[in-house]
C-alpha positions in Angstrom: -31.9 -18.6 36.4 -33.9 -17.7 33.0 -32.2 -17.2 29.6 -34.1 -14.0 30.1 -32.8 -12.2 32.7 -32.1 -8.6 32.2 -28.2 -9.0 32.6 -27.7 -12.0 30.2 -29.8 -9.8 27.7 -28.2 -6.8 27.8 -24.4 -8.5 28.1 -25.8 -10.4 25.2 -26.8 -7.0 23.1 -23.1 -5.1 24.4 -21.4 -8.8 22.3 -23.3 -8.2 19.1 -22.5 -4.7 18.9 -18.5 -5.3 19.7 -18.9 -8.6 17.3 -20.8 -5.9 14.5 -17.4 -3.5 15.1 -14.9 -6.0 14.8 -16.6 -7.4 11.5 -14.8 -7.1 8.3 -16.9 -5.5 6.3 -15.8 -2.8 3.3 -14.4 0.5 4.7 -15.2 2.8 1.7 -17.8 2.6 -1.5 -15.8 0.9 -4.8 -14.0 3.3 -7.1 -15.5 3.0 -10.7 -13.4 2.5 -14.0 -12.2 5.9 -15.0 -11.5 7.3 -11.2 -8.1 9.0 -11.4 -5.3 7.0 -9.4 -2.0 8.4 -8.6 0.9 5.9 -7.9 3.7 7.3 -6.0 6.8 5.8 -5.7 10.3 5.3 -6.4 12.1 2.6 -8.9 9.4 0.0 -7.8 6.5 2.1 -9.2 8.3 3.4 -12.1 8.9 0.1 -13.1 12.6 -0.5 -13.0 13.8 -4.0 -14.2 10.7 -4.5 -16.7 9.7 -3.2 -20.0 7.2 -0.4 -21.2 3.2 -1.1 -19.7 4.3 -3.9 -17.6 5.5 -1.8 -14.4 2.5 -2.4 -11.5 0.2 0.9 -12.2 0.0 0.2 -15.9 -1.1 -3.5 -14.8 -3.4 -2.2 -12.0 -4.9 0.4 -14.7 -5.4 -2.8 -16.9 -7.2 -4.8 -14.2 -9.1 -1.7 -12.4 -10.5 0.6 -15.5 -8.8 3.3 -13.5 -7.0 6.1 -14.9 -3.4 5.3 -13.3 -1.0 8.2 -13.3 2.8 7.0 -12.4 4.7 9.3 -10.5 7.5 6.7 -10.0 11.4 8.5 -9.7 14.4 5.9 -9.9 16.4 6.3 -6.6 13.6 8.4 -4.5 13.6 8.6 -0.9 10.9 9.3 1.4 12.8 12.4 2.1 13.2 13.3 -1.4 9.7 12.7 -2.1 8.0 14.9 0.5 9.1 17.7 -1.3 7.3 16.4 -4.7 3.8 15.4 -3.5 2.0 18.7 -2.7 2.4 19.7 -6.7 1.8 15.9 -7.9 -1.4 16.3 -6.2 -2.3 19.0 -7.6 -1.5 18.4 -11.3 -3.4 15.3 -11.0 -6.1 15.9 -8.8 -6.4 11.8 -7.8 -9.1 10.1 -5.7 -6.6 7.7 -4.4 -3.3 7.5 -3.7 -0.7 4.5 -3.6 2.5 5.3 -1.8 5.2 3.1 -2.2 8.4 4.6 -1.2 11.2 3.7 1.7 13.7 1.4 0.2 15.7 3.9 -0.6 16.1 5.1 2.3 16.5 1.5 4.1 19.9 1.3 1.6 21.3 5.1 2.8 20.8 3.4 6.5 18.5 6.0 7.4 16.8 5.8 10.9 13.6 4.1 11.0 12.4 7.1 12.9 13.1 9.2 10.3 11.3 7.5 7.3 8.4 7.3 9.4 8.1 10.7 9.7 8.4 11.6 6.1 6.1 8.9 5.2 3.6 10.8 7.8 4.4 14.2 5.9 3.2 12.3 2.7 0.1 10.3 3.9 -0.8 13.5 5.4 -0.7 16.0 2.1 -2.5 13.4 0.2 -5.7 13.4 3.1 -5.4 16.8 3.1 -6.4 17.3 -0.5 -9.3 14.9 -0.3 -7.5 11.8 -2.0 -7.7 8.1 0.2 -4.0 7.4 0.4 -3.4 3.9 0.8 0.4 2.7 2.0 2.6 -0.1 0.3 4.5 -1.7 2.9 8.6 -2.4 1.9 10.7 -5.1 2.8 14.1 -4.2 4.4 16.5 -5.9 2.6 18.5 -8.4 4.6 21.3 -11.4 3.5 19.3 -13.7 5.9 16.3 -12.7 4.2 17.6 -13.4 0.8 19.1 -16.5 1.4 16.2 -18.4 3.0 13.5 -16.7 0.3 11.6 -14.9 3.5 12.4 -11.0 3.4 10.3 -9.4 6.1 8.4 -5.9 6.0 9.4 -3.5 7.8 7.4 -3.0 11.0 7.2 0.8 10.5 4.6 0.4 8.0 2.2 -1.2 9.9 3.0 1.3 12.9 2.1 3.8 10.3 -0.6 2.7 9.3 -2.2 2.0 12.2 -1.3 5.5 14.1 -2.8 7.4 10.9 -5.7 4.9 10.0 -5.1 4.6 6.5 -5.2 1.4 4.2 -2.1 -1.1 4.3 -0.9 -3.5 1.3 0.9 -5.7 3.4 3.7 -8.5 2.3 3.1 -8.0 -1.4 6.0 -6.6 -2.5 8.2 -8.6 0.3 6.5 -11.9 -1.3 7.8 -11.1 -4.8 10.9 -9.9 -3.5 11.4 -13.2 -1.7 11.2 -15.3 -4.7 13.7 -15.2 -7.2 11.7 -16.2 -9.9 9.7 -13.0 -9.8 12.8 -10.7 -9.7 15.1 -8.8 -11.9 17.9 -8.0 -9.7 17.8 -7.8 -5.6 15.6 -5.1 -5.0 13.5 -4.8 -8.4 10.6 -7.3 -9.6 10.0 -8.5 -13.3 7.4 -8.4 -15.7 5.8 -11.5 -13.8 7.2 -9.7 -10.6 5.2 -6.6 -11.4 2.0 -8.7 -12.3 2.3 -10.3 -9.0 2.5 -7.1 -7.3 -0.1 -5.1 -9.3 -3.1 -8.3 -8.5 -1.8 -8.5 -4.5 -2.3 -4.8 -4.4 -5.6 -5.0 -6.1 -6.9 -7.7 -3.8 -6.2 -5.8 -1.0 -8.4 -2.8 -2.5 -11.0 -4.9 -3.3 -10.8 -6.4 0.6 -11.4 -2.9 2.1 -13.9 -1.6 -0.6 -11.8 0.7 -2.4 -12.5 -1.5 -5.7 -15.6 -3.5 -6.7 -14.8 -7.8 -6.6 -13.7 -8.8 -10.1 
């Protein structure tokens, strides 16, 4: 049979348009030095267990040019935060958002149904006033975890992220958190911790297009 029969030409044309959607190119157009940026968070993002400039926005705002505002609270849960984000958002008017939050809630033995949820609420206020929100995924702290330097995410993250199509930084934070080296206590990095943290998170930005190569 010839190369060019009509079939093997058009099953050929239907594989290079599923290979051209399943490519990995750049999502969105880089975000130029000076774009607002609003980290959301709890002790993680405020920077618990480091010193003044070296928590992970203040590192990302070194390495981005972006204007990084840190709206990090000690001990906030999901739940807690939901009722928070609507005015953050609009005092700060950001382009995108980083939303960090959930271990919190992970130590209060919340249901996983339940964090979900208020994650949702969140990642949902910050589309709705225009910002990209992009999700940090947490480790759930286990003793297995600790002891054999491996702590896992937790799978709702990914769920999340793929149910409401927004940007996942995946195993950055569980990475530091799994080597002791990079932390100040159980649940909080170091200065090196943070720097760790703040250049995964930035990689992963630059891989979907959110900010330019460096």
């Amino acid at each position: 049979m010839s190369i060019f029969n009509p079939m093997r030409l058009f099953l050929l044309a239907i594989f290079l348009l599923l290979l051209a959607a399943c490519s990995s190119s750049p999502r969105f157009t880089p975000f130029p030095a000076g774009t607002p940026v609003l980290a959301f968070g709890d002790s993680v993002t405020y920077g618990t267990g480091a010193g003044p400039g070296e928590d992970y926005p203040s590192r990302l705002a070194t390495r981005t040019g972006w204007v990084m505002t840190n709206a990090g609270i000690s001990g906030d849960t999901a739940f807690e935060a939901r009722s928070r984000i609507r005015e953050t958002l609009e005092q700060t008017r950001p382009a995108v958002v980083l939303v960090e939050l959930g271990g919190n809630d992970f130590l209060r033995r919340r249901s996983d149904s339940a964090i979900k949820e208020d994650l949702r609420f969140i990642l949902s206020a910050v589309r709705q006033s225009g910002a990209v929100p992009v999700l940090v995924s947490v480790p759930r702290f286990s003793v297995l975890g600790v002891a054999v330097g491996a702590l896992p995410d937790s799978e709702i993250y990914a769920e999340l992220a793929k149910e409401e199509k927004v940007l996942l930084v995946k195993r950055v934070f569980a990475d530091v958190l799994s080597d002791p080296a990079l932390k100040s206590d159980q649940i909080h990095p170091n200065a090196e911790g943070y720097r760790k943290l703040a250049e995964g998170v930035s990689k992963a930005l630059v891989k979907e297009g959110l900010l330019a190569r460096q």
